[in-house]
N, C-alpha and C positions, 0 to 999 in steps of 0.2 A: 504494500500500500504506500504510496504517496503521501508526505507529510502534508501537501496542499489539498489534500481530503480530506484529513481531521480538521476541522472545527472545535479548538477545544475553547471553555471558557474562560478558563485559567492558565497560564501557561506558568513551570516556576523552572526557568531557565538557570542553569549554571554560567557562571564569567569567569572568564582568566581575570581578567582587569578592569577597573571602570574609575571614569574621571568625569568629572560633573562638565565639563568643555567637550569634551572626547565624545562621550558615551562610553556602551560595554565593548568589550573588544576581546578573539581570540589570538589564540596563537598559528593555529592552523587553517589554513583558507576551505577546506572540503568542512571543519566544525561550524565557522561560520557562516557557513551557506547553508548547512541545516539549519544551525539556530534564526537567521534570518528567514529561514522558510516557517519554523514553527511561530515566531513573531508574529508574521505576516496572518498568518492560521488563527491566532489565538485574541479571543474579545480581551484579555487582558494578563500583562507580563510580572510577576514578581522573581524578586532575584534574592536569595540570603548569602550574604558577602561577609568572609571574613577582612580582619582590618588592614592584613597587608598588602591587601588586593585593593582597596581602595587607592585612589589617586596614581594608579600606575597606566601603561597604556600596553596595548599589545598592538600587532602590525595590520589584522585584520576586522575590520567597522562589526559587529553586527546590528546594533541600535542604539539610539539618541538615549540619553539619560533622560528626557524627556519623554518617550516612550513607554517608562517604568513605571505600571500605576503602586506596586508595593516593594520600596527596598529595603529586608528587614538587617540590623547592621548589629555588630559585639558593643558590648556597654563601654568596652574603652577606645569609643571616637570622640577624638577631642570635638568641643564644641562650635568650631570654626567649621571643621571637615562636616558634621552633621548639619549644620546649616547651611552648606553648598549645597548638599544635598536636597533639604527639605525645601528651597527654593525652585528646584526643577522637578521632581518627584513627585508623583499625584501623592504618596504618603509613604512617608520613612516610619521605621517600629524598631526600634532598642529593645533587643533581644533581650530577655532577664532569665539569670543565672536560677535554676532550680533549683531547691533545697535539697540538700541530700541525707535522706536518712539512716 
């Protein structure tokens, strides 16, 4: 099956890299032409991004940071880096740490 026949509503995409300028970006041109196709597919994109991965870039586009309607992010993004975000981002969500019993 072709990813251009699903229709999903939610898509929660993995990223090499994402820069609020940039967008998301991968490493490998054949990864990012799927995930562009699943994008394209999908009524709406969330992304959960660890913090070293923010603000780096990788070589190939797959979608605008604009694009994102959910990027849920680790509690230790400085509050500068979360507010680039929450600026372009239909809604950013500060992951919170589970209790462990």
């Amino acid at each position: 099956m072709q990813v251009q026949q699903i229709k999903a509503d939610l898509c929660f995409l993995g990223a090499c890299a994402i820069d609020p300028a940039e967008g998301v970006a991968a490493f490998e041109a054949e990864e990012a032409e799927l995930k562009r196709a699943m994008v394209k597919s999908s009524g709406q994109v969330a992304i959960a991004i660890t913090t070293e991965k923010l603000m780096t870039a990788a070589p190939f586009f797959v979608v605008a940071t604009s694009g994102i309607e959910h990027l849920i992010v680790e509690q230790d993004v400085s509050p500068k880096r979360l507010g680039e975000f929450e600026k372009i981002c239909g809604n950013v969500i500060v992951a919170q740490r589970m209790a462990q019993s």
